[in-house]
C-alpha positions in Angstrom: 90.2 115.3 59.2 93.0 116.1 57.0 95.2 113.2 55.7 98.6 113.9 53.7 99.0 112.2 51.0 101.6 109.6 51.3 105.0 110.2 50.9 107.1 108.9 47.7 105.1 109.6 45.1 104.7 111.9 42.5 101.7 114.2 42.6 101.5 116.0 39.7 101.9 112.8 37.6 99.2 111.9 39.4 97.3 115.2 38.9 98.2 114.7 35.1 96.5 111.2 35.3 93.1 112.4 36.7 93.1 115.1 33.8 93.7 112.7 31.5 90.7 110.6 32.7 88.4 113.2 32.7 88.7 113.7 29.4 87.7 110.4 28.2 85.5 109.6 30.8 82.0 108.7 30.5 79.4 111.6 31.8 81.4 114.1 30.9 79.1 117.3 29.7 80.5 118.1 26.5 80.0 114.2 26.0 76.8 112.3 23.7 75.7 110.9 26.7 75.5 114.4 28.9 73.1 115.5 26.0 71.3 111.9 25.9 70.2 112.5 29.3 69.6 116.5 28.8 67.1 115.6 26.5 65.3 112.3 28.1 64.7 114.8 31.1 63.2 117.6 28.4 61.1 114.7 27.9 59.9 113.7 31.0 59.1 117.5 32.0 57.0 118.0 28.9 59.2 120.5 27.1 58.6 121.1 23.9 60.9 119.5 20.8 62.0 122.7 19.6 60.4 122.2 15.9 57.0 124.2 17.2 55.7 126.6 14.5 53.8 129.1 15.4 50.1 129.3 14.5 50.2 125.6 15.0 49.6 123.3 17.9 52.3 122.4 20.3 51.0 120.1 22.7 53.1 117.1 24.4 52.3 113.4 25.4 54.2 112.6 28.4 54.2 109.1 27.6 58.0 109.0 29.5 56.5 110.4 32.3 53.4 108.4 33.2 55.6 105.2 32.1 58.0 105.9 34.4 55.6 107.4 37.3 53.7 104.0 36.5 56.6 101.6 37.5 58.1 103.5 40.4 55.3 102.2 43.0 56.0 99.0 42.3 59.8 98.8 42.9 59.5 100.9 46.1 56.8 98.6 47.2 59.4 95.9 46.6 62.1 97.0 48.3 60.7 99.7 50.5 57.5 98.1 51.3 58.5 95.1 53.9 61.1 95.1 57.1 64.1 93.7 55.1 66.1 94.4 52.1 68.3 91.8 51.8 69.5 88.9 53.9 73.1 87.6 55.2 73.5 83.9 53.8 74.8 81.7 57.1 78.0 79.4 56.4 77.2 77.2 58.6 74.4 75.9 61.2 76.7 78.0 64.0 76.5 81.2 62.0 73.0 81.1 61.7 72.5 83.8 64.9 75.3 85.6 63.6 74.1 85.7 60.3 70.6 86.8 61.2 71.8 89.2 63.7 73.8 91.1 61.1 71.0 91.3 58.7 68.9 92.6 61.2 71.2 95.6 62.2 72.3 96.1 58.3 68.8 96.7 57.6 68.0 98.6 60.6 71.2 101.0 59.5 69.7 101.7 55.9 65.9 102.0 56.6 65.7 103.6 59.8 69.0 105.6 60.0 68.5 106.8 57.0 65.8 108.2 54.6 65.0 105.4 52.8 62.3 106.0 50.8 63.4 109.3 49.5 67.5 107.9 48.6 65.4 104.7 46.9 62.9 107.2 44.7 65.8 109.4 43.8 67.9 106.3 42.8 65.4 104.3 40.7 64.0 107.0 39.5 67.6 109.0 38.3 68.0 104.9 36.8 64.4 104.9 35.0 65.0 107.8 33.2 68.7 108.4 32.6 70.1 104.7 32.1 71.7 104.8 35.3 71.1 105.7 39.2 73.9 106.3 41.6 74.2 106.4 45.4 77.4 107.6 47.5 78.1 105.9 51.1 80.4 107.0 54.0 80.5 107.3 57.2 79.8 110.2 58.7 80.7 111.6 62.6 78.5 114.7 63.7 79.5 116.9 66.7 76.3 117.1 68.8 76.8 120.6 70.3 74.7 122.1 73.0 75.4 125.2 75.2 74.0 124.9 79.1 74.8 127.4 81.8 75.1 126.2 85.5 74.7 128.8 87.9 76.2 128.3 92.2 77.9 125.6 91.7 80.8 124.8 94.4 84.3 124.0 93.5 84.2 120.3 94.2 81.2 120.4 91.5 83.0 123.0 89.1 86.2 120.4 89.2 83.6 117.1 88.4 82.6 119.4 85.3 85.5 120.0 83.7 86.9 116.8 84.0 84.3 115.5 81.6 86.1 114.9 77.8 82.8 116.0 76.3 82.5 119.3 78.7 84.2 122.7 77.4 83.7 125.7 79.9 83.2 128.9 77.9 82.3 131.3 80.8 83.0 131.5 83.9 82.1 133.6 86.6 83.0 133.3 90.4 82.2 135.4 93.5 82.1 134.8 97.4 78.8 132.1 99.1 78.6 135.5 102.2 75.2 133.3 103.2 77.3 129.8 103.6 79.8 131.9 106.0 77.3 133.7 107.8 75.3 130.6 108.9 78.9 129.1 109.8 79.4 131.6 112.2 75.6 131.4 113.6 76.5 128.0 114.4 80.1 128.6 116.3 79.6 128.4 120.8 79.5 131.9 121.7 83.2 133.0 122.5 84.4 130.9 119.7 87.1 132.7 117.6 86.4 134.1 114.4 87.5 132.1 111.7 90.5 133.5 109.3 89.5 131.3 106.3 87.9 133.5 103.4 84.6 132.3 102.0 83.7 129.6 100.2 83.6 130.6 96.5 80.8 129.6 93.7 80.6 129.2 90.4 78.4 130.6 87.3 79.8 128.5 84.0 78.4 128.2 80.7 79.8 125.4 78.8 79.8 123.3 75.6 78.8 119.7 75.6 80.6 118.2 72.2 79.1 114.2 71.7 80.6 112.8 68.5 77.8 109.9 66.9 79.0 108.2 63.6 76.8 106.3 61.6 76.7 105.5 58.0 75.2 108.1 55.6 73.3 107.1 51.9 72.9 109.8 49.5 71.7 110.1 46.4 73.6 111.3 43.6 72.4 113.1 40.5 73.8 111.3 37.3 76.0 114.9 36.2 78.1 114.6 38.8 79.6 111.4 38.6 82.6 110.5 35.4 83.2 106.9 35.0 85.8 105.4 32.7 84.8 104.5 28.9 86.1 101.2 29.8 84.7 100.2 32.5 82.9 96.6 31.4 80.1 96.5 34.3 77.4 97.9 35.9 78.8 97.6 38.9 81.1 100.6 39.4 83.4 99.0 42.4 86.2 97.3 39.6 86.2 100.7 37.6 89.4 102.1 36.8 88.4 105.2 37.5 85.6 107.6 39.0 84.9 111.0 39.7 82.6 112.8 41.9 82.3 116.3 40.9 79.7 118.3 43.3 79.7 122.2 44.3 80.2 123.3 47.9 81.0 126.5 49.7 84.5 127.1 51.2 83.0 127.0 54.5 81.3 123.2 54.3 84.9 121.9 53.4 86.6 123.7 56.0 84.0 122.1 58.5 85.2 119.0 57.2 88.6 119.4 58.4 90.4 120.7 55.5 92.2 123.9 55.3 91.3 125.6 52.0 92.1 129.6 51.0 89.2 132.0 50.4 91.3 132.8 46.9 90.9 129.2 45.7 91.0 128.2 41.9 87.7 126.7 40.6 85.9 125.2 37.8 82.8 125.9 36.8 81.4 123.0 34.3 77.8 124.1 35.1 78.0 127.1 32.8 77.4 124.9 29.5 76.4 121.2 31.8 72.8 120.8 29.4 71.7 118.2 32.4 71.8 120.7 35.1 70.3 123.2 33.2 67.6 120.7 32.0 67.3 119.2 35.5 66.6 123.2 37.0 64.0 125.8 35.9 65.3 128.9 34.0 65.7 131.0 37.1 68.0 128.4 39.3 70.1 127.6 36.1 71.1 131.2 35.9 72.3 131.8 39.5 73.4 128.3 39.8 75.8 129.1 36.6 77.5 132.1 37.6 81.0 131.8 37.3 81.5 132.7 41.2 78.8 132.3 43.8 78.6 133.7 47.5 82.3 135.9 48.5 84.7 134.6 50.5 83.9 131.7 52.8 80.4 131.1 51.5 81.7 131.0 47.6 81.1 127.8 46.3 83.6 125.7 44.4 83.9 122.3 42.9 85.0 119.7 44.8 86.3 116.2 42.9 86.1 113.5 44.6 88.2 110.9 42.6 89.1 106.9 43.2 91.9 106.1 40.4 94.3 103.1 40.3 97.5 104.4 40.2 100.5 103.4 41.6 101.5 106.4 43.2 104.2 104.7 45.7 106.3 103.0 43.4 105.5 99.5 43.6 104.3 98.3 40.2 101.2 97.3 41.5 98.5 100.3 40.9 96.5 100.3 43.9 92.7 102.5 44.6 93.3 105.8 45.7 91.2 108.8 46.6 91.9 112.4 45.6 89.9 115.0 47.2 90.6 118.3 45.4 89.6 121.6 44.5 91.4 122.9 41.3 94.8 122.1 41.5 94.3 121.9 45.2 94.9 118.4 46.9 92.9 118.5 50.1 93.3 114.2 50.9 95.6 111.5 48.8 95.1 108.2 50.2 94.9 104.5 50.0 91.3 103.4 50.0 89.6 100.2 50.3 86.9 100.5 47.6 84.5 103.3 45.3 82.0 104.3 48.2 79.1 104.8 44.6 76.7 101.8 44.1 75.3 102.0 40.9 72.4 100.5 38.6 70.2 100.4 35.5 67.2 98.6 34.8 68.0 97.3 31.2 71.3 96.2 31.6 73.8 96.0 28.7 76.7 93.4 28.0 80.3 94.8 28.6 79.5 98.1 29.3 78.6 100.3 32.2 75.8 101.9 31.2 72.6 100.3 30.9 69.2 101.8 29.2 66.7 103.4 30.4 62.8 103.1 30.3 62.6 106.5 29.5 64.8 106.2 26.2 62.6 103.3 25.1 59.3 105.6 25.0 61.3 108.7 23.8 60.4 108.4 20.0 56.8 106.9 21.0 56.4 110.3 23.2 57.5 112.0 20.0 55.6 110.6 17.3 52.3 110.9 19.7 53.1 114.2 20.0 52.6 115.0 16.4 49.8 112.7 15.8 47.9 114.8 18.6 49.2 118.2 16.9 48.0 117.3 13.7 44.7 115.9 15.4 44.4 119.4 16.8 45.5 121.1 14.0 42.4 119.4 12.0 40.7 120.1 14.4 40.9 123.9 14.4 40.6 124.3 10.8 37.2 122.2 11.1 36.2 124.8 14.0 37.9 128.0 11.8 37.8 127.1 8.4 39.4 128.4 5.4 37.3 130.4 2.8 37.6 131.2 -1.2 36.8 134.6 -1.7 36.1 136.7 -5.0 38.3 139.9 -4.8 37.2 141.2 -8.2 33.9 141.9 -7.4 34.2 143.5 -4.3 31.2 141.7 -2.5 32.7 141.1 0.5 34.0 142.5 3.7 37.6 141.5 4.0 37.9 143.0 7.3 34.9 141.0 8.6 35.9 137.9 7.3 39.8 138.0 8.3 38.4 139.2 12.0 37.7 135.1 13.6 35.1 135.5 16.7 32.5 133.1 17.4 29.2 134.3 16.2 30.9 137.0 14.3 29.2 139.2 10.9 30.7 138.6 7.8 29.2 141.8 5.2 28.7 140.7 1.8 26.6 142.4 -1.4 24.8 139.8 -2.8 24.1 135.9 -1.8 26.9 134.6 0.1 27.7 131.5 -2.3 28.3 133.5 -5.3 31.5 135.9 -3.3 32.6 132.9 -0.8 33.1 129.9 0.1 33.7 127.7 2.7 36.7 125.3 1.7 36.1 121.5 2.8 38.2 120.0 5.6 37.8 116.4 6.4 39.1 115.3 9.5 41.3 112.6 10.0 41.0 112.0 14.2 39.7 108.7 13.5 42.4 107.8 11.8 45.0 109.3 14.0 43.4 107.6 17.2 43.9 104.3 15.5 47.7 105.1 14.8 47.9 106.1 18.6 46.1 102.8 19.9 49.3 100.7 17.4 51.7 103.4 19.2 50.3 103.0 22.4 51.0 98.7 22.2 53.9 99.1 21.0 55.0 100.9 24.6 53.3 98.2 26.7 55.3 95.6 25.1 58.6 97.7 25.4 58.0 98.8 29.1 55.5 96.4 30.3 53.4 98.9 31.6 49.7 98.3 30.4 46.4 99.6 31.0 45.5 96.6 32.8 47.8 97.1 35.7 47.4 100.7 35.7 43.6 100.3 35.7 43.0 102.4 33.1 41.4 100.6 30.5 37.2 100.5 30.4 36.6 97.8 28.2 38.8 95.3 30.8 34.9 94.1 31.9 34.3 93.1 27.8 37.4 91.0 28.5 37.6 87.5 29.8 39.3 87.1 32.9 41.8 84.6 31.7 43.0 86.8 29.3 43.7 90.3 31.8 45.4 88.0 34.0 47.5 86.6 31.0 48.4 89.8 30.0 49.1 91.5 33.5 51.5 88.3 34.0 53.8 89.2 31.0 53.7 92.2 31.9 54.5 91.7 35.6 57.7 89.5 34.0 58.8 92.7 32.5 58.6 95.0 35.6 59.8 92.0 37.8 63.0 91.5 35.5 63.8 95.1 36.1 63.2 94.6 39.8 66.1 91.9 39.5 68.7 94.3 37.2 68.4 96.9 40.8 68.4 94.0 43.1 71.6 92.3 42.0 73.3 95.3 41.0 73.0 98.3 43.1 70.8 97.4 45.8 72.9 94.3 46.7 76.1 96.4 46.4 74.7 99.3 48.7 73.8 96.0 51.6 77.3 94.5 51.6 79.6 98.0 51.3 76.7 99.1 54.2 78.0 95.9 55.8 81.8 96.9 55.4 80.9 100.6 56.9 79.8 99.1 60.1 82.7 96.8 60.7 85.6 99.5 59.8 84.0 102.5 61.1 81.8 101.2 64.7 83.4 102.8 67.3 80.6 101.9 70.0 78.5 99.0 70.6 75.0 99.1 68.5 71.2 98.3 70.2 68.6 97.7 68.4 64.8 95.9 69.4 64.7 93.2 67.1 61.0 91.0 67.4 60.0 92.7 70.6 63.6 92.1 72.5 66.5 94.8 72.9 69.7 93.3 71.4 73.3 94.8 71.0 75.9 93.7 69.0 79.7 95.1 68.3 80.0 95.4 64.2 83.8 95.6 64.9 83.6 91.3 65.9 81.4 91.0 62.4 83.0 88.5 60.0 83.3 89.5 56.2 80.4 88.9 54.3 79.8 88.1 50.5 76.5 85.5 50.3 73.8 87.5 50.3 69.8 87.5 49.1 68.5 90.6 48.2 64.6 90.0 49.9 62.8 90.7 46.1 59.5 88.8 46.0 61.0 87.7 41.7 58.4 85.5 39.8 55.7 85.4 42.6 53.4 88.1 41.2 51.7 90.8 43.4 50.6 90.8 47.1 47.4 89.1 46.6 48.8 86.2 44.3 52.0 86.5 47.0 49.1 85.9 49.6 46.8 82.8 48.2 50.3 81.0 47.8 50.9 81.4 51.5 47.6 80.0 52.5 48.1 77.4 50.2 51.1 76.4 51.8 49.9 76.8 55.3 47.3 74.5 54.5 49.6 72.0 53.1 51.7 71.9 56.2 49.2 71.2 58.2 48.4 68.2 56.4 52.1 67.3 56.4 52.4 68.0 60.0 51.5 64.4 61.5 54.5 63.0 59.5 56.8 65.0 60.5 57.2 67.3 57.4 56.6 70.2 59.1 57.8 71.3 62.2 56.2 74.4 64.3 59.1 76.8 63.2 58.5 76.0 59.6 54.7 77.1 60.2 55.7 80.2 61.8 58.0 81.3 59.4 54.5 80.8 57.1 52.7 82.8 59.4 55.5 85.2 59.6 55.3 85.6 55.7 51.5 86.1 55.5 51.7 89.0 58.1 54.0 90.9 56.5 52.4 90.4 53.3 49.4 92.0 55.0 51.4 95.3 55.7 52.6 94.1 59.2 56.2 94.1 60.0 56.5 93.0 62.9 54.7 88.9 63.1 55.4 88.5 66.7 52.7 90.6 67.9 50.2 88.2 66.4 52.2 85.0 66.8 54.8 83.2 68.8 58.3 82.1 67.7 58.7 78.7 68.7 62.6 79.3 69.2 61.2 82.1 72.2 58.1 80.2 73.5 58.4 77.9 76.6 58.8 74.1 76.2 55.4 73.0 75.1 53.6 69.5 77.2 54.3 66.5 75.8 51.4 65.1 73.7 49.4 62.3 74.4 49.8 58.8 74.0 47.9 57.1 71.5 44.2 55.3 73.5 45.6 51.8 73.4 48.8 52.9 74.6 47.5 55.0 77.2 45.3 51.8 78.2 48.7 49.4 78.6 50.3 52.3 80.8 47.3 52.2 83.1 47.0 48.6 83.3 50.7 48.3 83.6 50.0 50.8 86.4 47.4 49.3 88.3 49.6 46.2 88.2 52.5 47.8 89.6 51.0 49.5 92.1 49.1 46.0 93.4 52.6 44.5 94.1 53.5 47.3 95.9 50.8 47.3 98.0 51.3 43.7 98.3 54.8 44.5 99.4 53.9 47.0 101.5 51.1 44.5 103.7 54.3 41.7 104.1 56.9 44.4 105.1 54.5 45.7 107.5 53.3 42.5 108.7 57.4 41.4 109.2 57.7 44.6 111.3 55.0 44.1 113.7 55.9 40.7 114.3 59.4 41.8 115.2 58.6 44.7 116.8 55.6 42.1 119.1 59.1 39.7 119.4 61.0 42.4 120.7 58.4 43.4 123.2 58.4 39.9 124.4 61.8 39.6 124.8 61.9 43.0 126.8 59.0 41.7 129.2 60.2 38.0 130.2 63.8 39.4 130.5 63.3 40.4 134.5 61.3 37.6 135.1 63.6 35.2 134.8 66.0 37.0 136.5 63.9 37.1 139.2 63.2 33.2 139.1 66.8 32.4 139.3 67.2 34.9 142.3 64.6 33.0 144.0 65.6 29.7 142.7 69.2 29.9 144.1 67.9 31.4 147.7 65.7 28.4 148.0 68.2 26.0 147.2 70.6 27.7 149.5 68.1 27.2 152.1 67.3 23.4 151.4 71.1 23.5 151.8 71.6 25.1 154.8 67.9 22.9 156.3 69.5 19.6 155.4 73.2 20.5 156.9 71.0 21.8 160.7 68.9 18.1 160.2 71.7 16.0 159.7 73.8 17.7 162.6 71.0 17.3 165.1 70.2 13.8 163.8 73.6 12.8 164.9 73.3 14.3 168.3 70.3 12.4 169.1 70.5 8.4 169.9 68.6 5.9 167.7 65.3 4.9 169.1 65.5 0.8 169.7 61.7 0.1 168.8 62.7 1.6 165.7 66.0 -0.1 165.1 66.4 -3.0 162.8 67.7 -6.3 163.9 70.9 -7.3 162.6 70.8 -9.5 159.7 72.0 -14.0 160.8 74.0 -15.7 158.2 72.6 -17.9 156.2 72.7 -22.0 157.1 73.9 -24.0 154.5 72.2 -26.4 152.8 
């Protein structure tokens, strides 16, 4: 959407500035380098030099081709080839599932939201052959429009629809539901009045559902379009002073961006006398791609300049980054930004400056001297296959016609012998010599590139070789393609991951889902920390897959010797495991193995034997005593529980015993009360009495 540009400053000092900078600026097509890259792209498309004479042979080498073509499978296969391109460094052991979450989504965002292959071919190879590659970022929200029609709805329904944000009716059509009324009146009691109400209405709509998805957006940018300042000191394009985007669109795609632009516009056209365009496109797109106006009113294309400059525009003294949009003297946007959404790199980088070499512009002058060797090869050639002659004119022996007229198997009429009128002048040929200057030439490229015959598989005397020595010299020159593998990774690829990063935490307007190892996981990007440590996932110094593999066994074997002292611990063999699949082409590990952080607790091992044979003795001992135990406490409890039967039993008999106890004394009692009353009623019986006792004499 349209933003004005803030208020306070001065905008056509700021115009002036820009102007300024695009003069000087780097890229530029009336600059060296604009005609550098012109003719490095002449060389990769095999056109000729422009020193061709006629008559004579004008083939090409494409040396800068097949160089290039030659090292482009193996940096995609790099970066391209596994699940990850780089990974979030943790700051700590409670960052780790943050850490690993964020790498998993950033990833996610540049691989499968976007085409990554194709924005990774166009980028190295734009780097490979014109010094440097660029890429643009932003974030991008698309209005999902579809048209639906809906046909009897009632009004309850028709008011549900257009209360939905997303929902625009653009037809309508009502009329009268006659068969809803009519079986509302079959229904009524007969008698019943008719009701007054009118009839329930329904609704034919047609509407527009509008669903607005952002997500970050990676394009690739062709080299000509992009101005950098001659000062910049770095590769990296984020701390450049300034930059320009220059690319051509129709009046139309900037008004669908939200910009209000007139069909009368001003415009510049630098495509007119831009040599890399019109190298880049064949004959016929250059020349309707270079007319000064193209399409009429809102389909006329224009240039649009995208520019980050630091300027202080609001007065400050600070200068801060802002982005121009523009068209002519047009300002369509002027506004603080937070950083240059290019990522740039090179694969030979270059001290202090911004622009790098390429691999191309080290074969260039091979490409060209080849390319005469092989002309001259052919030219000797031809002149072995149509020879020149020495003929007498004087005598008149000869047919000049004939001999001026070159077939194969043609007549040549002459009066007399042949030798004596013409002669065949000697050509030796000099091939031999030639191939040999083209084997030196052909070196001399390997060593600069690092792109042999060996890795290519093109050489046929590899078998004559010893083994030791192709692998000596595919290692060297694996160290050459490997070092250019690091120039991208810790320049633009490594950039493009962390400003990727940024995207999603300022832009994520929705919670994002993603199945990460088999399980659906969502995360908010706007709760993501700012991030700096990063690894961009290069396998640097390791050599190819198969060497890549045997290391990986290797150390799988090594942990399992390790194991038993605790060196290694089941996650550190998965992550081996992990490592080995997707070195095999696999990305995803977890369908062959299980991460020990998601399996279930595992049994505890074993004991060691003698250990095991303690436990069980200690066991059998233990459980003696309790039986032992056991035996006594149940012994205790019968004995009380006999004793307590006991006591219940001889409890009533002795109650009883007493009763009868105190009822016989009772009677003895009463028996010996009746006997003694009676005995004193009857008199004493004198046979039976006892004589009174006489004193006793004395002496």
């Amino acid at each position: 959407m349209f933003v004005p540009h803030d208020g306070g400053g001065d905008q056509t000092a700021l115009l002036a500035a820009i102007s300024n900078e695009e003069v000087h600026a780097l890229g530029r097509y009336t600059g060296t380098l604009s005609a550098e890259r012109a003719q490095l792209m002449n060389y990769y498309l095999g056109k000729p030099f422009g020193n061709e004479e006629e008559g004579r042979s004008q083939v090409v080498s494409t040396d800068v081709a097949d160089t290039i073509e030659s090292l482009l499978p193996t940096m995609i296969k790099i970066f391209v080839g596994g699940d990850q391109i780089g990974t979030f460094n943790a700051i700590s052991a409670e960052d780790e599932p943050a850490a690993k979450q964020e790498t998993d989504f950033t990833n996610w965002m540049i691989t499968e939201q976007n085409h990554s292959f194709v924005t990774f071919y166009s980028w190295f190879k734009d780097a490979l052959l014109q010094k440097n590659g660029y890429v643009k970022y932003y974030w991008e929200v698309k209005d999902k429009n579809a048209k639906e029609r809906y046909e009897g709805l009632t009004d309850d329904q028709l008011l549900m629809l257009s209360q939905d944000p997303q929902v625009t009716i653009i037809a309508h059509e009502a009329y009268p539901d006659h068969e809803a009324m009519q079986q509302h009146l079959l229904s009524l009691p007969p008698g019943s009045p008719l009701p007054q109400q009118a009839p329930p209405m329904l609704h034919n709509v047609q509407v527009q559902i509008t669903n607005p998805q952002g997500q970050v957006r990676i394009d690739p940018v062709p080299p000509e379009e992009v101005l950098v300042a001659a000062r910049t000191r770095d590769v990296n394009i984020k701390e450049a002073p300034f930059v320009q985007h220059r690319t051509r669109k129709s009046i139309s795609a900037i008004r669908e961006m939200g910009y209000e632009l007139d069909d009368q516009v001003s415009d510049e056209n630098d495509q007119i006398n831009n040599l890399e365009f019109l190298a880049r496109h064949t004959p016929e797109e250059s020349v309707f791609a270079s007319t000064t106006v193209v399409g009429e009113g809102a389909s006329r294309e224009v240039l649009l300049k995208e520019t980050w400059i630091r300027y202080d525009f609001d007065g400050d003294g600070i200068a801060e980054l802002r982005r121009i949009l523009q068209v002519g003297s047009t300002v369509l946007e002027n506004e603080e930004t937070e950083e240059i959404s290019l990522c740039c790199l090179s694969p030979v980088l270059m001290p202090h400056v911004h622009f790098g070499r390429s691999v191309g512009e080290l074969v260039a002058d091979i490409q060209l001297i080849k390319s005469t060797l092989l002309r001259q090869v052919f030219d000797n050639l031809y002149l072995q296959n149509s020879g020149r002659y020495a003929v007498d004119t004087s005598s008149n022996k000869v047919n000049l016609d004939d001999l001026l007229t070159s077939r194969i198997g043609g007549v040549i009429r002459v009066n007399g012998a042949p030798g004596e009128a013409i002669m065949p002048i000697e050509h030796p040929f000099v091939g031999a010599q030639s191939m040999n200057m083209m084997e030196y030439l052909q070196g001399v490229m390997e060593n600069r590139t690092g792109v042999t015959r060996y890795n290519q598989g093109l050489d046929s005397n590899s078998l004559n070789k010893t083994a030791t020595g192709i692998q000596n010299i595919m290692s060297a020159a694996q160290e050459r393609m490997l070092l250019i593998a690091r120039c991208f990774a810790e320049t633009g690829v490594k950039d493009l991951f962390l400003s990727v990063h940024g995207l999603l935490r300022r832009h994520a307007d929705k919670d994002l889902t993603q199945k990460v190892s088999g399980t659906w996981v969502t995360t908010n990007p706007r709760e993501w920390r700012e991030r700096t440590g990063m690894t961009v996932s290069v396998g640097l110094g390791t050599g190819n897959k198969q060497e890549q593999g045997a290391i990986l066994q290797s150390i799988f074997g090594l942990q399992g010797q390790v194991a038993q002292h605790g060196l290694a611990t089941p996650q550190n063999v998965y992550n081996t495991l992990a490592e080995i699949t997707k070195n095999a082409g696999f990305r995803n590990p977890d369908k062959f193995f299980t991460d020990p952080t998601n399996a279930p607790p595992a049994p505890p091992a074993p004991p060691p034997p003698e250990v095991l044979k303690l436990q069980q003795e200690g066991d059998l001992r233990m459980k003696e005593m309790q039986l032992d135990k056991y035996k006594a406490d149940q012994d205790a409890a019968v004995k009380l529980e006999v004793a307590n039967l006991g006591r219940e039993q001889e409890a009533p008999a002795a109650g009883i015993g007493q009763d009868i106890a105190t009822l016989v004394a009772q009677l003895a009692s009463m028996h010996a009360d009746l006997a003694s009353k009676v005995e004193a009623m009857t008199p004493p019986d004198p046979s039976t009495a006892t004589p009174p006792q006489q004193p006793a004499s004395a002496g």
